[in-house]
BAMAR-576862 format. One line per 5 residues: number of its first residue (from 1); their letters; for each residue x, y, z of C-alpha. Coordinates in pm, whole numbers, plus 50000, padded with zeros to 5 digits. Each point is the difference from the previous one (the first is absolute). Layout:
REM residues N
NUM> a> X:Y:Z ~ ... .
REM end
This chain:
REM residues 426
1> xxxxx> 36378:76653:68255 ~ 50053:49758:50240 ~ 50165:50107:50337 ~ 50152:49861:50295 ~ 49951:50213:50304 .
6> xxxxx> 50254:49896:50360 ~ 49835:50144:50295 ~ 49643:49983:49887 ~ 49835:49951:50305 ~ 50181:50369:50158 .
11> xxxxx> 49840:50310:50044 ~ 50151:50115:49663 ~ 50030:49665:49840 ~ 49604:49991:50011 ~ 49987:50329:49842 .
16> xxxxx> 50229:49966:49694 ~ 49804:49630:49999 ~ 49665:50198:49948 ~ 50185:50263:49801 ~ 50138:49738:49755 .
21> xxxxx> 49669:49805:49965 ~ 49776:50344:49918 ~ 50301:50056:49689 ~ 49880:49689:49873 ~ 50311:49769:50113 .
26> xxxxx> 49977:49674:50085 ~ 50188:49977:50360 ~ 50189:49747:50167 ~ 49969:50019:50376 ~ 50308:49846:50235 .
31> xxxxx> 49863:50049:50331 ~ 50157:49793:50338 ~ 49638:49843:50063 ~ 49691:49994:49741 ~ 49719:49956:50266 .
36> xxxxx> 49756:50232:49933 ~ 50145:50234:49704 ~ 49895:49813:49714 ~ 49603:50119:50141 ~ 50111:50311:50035 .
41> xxxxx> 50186:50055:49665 ~ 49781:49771:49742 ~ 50166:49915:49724 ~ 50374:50048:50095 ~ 50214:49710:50046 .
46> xxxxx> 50181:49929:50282 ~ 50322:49808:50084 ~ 50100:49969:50328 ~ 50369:50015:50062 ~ 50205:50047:50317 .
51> xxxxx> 50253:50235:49869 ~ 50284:49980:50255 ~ 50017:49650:49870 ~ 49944:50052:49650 ~ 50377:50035:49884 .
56> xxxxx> 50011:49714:49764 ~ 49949:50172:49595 ~ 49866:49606:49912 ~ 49700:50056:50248 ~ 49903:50290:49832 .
61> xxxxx> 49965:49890:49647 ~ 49666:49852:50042 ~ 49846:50356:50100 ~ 50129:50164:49760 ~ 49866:49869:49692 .
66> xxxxx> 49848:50267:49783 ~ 50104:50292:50244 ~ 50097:50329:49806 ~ 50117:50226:50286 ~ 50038:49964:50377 .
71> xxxxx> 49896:50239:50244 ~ 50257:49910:50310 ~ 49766:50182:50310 ~ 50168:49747:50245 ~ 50181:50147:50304 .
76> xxxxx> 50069:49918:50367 ~ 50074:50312:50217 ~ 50239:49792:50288 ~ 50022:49641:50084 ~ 50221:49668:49894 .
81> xxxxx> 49824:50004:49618 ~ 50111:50348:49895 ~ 50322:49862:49814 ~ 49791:49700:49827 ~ 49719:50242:49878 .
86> xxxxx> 50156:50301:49930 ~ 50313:49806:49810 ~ 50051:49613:50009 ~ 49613:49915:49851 ~ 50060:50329:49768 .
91> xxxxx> 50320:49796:49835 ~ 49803:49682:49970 ~ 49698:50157:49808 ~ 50168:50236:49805 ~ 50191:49679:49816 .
96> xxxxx> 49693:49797:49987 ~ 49858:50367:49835 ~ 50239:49999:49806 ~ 50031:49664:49867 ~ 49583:50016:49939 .
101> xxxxx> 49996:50264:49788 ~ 49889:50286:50226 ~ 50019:50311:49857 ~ 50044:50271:50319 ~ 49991:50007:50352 .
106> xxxxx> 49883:50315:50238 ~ 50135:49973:50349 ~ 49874:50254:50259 ~ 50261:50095:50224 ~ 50027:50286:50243 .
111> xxxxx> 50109:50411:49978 ~ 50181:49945:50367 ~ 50238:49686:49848 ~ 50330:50151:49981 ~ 50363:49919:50137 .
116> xxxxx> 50003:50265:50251 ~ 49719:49893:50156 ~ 50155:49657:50135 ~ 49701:49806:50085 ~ 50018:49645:49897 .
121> xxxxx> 49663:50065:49839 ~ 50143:50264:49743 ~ 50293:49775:49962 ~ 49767:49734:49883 ~ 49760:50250:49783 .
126> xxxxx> 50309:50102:49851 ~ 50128:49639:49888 ~ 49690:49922:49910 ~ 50044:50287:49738 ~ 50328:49866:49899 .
131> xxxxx> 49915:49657:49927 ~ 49736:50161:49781 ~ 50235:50195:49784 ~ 50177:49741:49945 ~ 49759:49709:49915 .
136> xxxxx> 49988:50049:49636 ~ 49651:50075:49999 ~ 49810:50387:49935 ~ 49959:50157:50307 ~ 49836:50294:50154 .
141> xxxxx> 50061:50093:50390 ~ 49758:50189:50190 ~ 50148:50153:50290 ~ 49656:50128:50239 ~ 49984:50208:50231 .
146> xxxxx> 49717:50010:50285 ~ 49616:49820:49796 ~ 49734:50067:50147 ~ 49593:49929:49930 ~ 49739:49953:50124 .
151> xxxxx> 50085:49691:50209 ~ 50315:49966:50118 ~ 50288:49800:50158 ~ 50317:50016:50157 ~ 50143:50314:50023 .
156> xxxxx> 49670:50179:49889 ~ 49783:49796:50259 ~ 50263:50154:50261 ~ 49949:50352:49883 ~ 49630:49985:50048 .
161> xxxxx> 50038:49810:50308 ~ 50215:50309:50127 ~ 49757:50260:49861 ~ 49719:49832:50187 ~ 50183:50014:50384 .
166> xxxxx> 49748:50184:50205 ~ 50228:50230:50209 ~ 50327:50070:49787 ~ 50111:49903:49710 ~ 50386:49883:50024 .
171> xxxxx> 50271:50114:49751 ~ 50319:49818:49945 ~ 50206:50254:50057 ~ 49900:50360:49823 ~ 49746:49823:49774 .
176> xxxxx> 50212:50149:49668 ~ 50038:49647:49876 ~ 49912:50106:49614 ~ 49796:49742:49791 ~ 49842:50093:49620 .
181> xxxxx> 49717:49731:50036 ~ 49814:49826:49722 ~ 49637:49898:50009 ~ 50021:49565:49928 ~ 49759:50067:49755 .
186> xxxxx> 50212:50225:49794 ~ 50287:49779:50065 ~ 49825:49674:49883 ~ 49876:50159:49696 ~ 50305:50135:49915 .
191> xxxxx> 50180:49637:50048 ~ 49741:49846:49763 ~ 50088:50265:49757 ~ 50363:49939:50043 ~ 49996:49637:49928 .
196> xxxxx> 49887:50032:49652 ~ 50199:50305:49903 ~ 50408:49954:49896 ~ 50032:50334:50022 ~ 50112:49962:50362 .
201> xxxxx> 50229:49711:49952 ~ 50306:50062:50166 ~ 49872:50282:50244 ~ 49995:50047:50350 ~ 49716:50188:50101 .
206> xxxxx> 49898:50193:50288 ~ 49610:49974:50037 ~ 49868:50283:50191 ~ 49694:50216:50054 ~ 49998:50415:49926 .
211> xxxxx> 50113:50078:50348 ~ 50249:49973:50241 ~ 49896:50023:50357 ~ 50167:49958:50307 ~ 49867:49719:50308 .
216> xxxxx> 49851:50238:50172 ~ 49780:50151:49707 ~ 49925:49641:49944 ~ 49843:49941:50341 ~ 49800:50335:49989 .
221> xxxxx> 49848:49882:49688 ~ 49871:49672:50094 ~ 49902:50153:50326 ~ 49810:50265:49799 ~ 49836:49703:49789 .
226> xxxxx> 49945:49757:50275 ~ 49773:50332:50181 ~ 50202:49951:50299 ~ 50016:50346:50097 ~ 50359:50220:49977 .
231> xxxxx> 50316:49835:50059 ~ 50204:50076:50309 ~ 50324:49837:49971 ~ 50312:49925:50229 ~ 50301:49900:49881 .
236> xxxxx> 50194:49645:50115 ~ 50408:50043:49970 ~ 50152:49788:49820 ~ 50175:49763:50196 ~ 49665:49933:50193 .
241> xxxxx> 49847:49914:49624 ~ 50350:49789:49971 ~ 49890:49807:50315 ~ 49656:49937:49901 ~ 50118:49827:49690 .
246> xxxxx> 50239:49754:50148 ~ 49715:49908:50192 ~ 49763:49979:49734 ~ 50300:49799:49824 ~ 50010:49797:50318 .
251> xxxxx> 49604:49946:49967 ~ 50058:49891:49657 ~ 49670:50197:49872 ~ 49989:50262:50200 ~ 49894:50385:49871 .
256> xxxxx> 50294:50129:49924 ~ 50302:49830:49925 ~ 50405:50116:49986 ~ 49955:49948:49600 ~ 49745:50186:49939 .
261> xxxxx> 50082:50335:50201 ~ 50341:49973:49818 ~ 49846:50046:49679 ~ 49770:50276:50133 ~ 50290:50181:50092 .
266> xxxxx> 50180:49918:49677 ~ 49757:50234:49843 ~ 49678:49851:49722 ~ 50001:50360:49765 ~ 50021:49965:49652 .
271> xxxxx> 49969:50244:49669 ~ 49651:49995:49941 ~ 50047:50240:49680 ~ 50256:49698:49878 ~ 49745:49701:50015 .
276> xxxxx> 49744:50240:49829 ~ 50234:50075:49730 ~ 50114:49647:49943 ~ 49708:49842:50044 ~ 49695:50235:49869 .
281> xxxxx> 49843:49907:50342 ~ 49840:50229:50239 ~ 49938:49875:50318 ~ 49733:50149:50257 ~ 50117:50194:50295 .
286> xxxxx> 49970:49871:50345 ~ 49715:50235:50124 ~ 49816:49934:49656 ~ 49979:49637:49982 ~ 49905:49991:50407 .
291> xxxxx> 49723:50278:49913 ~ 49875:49814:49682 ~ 49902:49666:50275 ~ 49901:50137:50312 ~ 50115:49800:50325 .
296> xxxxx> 49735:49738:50112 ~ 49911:49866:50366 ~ 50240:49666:49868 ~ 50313:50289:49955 ~ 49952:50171:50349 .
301> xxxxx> 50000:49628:50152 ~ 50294:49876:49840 ~ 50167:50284:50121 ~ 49864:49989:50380 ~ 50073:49672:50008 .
306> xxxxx> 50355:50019:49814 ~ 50169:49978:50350 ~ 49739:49816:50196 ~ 50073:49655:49770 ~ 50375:49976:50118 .
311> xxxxx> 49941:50146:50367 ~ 49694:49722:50019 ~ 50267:49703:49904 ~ 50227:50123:50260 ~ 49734:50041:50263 .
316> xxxxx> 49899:49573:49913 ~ 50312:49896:50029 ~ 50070:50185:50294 ~ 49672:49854:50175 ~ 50154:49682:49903 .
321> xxxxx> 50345:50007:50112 ~ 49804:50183:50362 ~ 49771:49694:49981 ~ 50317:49758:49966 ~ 50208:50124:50262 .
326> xxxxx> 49673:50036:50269 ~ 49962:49617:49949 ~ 50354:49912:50066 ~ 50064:50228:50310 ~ 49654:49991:50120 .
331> xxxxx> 49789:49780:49883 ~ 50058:49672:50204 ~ 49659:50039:50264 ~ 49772:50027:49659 ~ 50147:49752:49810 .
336> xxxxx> 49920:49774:50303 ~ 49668:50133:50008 ~ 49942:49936:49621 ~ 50133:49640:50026 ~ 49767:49917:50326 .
341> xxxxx> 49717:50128:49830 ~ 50076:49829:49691 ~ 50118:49648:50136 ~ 50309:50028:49950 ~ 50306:49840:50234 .
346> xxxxx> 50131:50267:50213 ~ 50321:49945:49848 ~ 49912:50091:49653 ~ 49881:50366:50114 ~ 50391:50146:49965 .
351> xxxxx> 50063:49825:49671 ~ 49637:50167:49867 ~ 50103:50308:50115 ~ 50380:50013:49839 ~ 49834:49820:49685 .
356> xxxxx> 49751:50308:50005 ~ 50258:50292:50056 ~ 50195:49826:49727 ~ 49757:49990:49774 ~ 49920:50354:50068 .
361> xxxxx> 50348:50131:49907 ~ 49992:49788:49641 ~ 49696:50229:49945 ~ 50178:50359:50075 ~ 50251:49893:49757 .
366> xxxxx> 49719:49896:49765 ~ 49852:50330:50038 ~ 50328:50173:49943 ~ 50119:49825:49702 ~ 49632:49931:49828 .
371> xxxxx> 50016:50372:49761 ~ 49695:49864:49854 ~ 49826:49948:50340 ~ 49809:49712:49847 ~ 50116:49652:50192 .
376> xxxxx> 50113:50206:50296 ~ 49572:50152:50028 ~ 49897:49617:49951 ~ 50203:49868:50256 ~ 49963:50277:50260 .
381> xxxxx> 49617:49964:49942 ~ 49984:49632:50043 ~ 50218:50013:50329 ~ 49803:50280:50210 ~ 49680:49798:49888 .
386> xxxxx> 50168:49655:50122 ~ 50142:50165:50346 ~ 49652:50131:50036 ~ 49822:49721:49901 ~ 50207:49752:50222 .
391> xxxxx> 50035:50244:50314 ~ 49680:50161:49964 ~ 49837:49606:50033 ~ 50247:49884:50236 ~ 49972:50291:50249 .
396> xxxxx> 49698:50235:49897 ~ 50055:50219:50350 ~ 50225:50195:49750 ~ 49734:50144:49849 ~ 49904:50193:50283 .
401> xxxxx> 50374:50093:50126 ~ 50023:50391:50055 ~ 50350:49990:49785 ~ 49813:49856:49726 ~ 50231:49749:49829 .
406> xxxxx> 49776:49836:49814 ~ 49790:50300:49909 ~ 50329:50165:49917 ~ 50023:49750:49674 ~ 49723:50138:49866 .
411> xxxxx> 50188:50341:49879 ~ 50283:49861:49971 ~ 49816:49778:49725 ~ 49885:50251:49839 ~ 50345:50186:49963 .
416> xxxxx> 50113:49696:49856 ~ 49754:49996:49747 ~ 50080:50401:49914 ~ 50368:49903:49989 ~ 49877:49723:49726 .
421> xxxxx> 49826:50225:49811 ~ 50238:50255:49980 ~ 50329:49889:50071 ~ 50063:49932:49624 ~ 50108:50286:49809 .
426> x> 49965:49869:49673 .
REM end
């Protein structure tokens, strides 16, 4: 069977990818950029799509020649593309799907996507659902709750990022946030089954594992796995978690966001004898699938370094924005000195030095706004080695200076370079 996967290159959309080529499908991969995926997943054909733009149903028809099912595993947790993914490109592929002959769609939506919960992300999960229903087509909804495996992203990156904190580990609120978690590899095989069974036409599901656990149960366990000792945990109020995620809204890709702590409160439990019963599946427990794959020195630095990767981008551009305003207020004597040494007309020295403070704020903002921290590492790298190139030639008494600030680039260069390789969390 030939099937069309949306969110392919994801932490779960890589899994039921996998999951779909071991049943012996042949899968279609729509991924935002190919780069490197077709190395890693031989054999699999991708199609790279922007989805936020993809709403036209005539600019689908050429993918979807031949496709049986689709596996919809697209999702954006806040930003300006929720509507378009989770609903307007939906509505355009679902007619093209339906025009071409495809037989069934399986969306993956979310346990936490309901009307009382009032985020604009379940608002979108939950039109998303709609314009499924009422496409025409044979559909199955998975509503998840918390997947986990043995990687991670997203929300469970965060949770072993908190179970790895050296002193405390912090609890929003009491920690009872409940969650029945699902290993990705039971998930993905069980979405690979689903595709090519019309039994579950027409049914929402609620994939979960055997156990319902609360957040704080959760952290003790990966604690436990990761060998970080016992847990001693304090406990953030609320509105103090409420702050931090405006400001991680604010930061635009920042920890912890308003969205997602909304939909940790809204509670992630489902009826794990239900999915068994429906389904015939039986899903490992959480302390199970963590004993059967043992935590590695990768796991315990991914979760020391959880916190370090967005604390390191705000340190740069902070060194930036320092660097910026030190050259405006004070910088006129060394400009002067730079342009004497370098040959430069005396009057030049103030427009080099507002040119250079300039150009240093451009790069805090790239810093900020790069979530891949790819250009933003280039450039940074090439302009510490340029301003210590050109200064370090044009007055080489810096070397020696007791405040070091040539010297100083050296670390800094080599937090940039930690930042690169880090800083994306994909």
């Amino acid at each position: 069977m030939r099937v069309m996967i949306l969110g392919a290159a994801g932490f779960i959309g890589r899994h039921i990818l996998t999951a779909l080529r071991d049943a012996g499908h042949e899968a279609v991969a729509v991924v935002r950029r190919v780069g490197h995926l077709e190395a890693a997943f031989p054999g699999v054909r991708f199609v790279a799509v922007d989805l936020a733009g993809a709403t036209d149903a005539a600019a689908w028809r050429t993918h979807l020649d031949g496709v049986a099912c689709i596996v919809n595993a697209a999702g954006v947790l806040r930003g300006p593309d929720m509507e378009a993914v989770h609903v307007a490109m939906p509505r355009a592929l679902y007619a093209a799907a339906r025009d071409a002959g495809v037989a069934r769609v399986v969306l993956l939506s979310a346990i936490s996507a309901r009307e009382e919960v009032g985020t604009d992300y379940a608002r979108a999960k939950l039109a998303g659902e709609a314009v499924l229903r009422a496409s025409g087509l044979g559909w199955t909804i998975l509503r998840l709750s918390l997947v986990y495996g043995d990687g991670s992203y997203g929300g469970t990156s965060l949770l072993r990022g908190m179970a790895g904190l050296p002193l405390a580990v912090p609890l929003p609120g009491a920690g009872d946030q409940r969650f029945t978690p699902i290993h990705v590899d039971d998930l993905a095989r069980d979405v690979a089954r689903l595709c090519a069974d019309d039994r579950f036409a027409g049914r929402t599901l609620e994939p979960v594992g055997p156990e319902t656990i609360d957040l704080r149960g959760l952290l003790r366990a990966y604690r436990g796995w990761l060998g970080f000792g016992a847990a001693r945990f304090v406990s953030i109020p609320m509105p103090v978690m409420r702050l931090l995620g405006r400001i991680g809204d604010l930061a635009g890709d920042g920890p912890i966001a308003s969205n997602s702590l909304a939909q940790l409160v809204a509670g992630n439990a489902g009826d794990s004898a239900a999915y068994a019963r429906e389904t015939g599946s039986a899903p490992r427990r959480l302390n199970d699938a963590l004993a059967a794959r043992p935590a590695e020195v990768q796991d315990r630095w991914h979760a020391r370094l959880f916190f370090l990767a967005p604390a390191i981008r705000a340190v740069l551009a902070l060194l930036w924005l320092a660097s910026a305003w030190l050259g405006l207020t004070h910088g006129g004597e060394a400009a002067r000195a730079l342009a004497a040494s370098l040959g430069l007309p005396a009057g030049l020295a103030d427009p080099l030095r507002i040119g250079a403070s300039l150009a240093d704020i451009a790069v805090a903002a790239l810093v900020l706004l790069d979530r891949k921290a790819r250009w933003s590492t280039v450039v940074q790298i090439g302009l510490i080695l340029g301003y210590t190139i050109v200064i370090g030639l044009a007055l080489p008494r810096l070397w020696l200076d007791p405040l070091g600030p040539l010297l100083k680039n050296l670390p800094i260069l080599l937090l940039v370079a930690v930042h690169g390789a880090i800083g994306d969390k994909r």
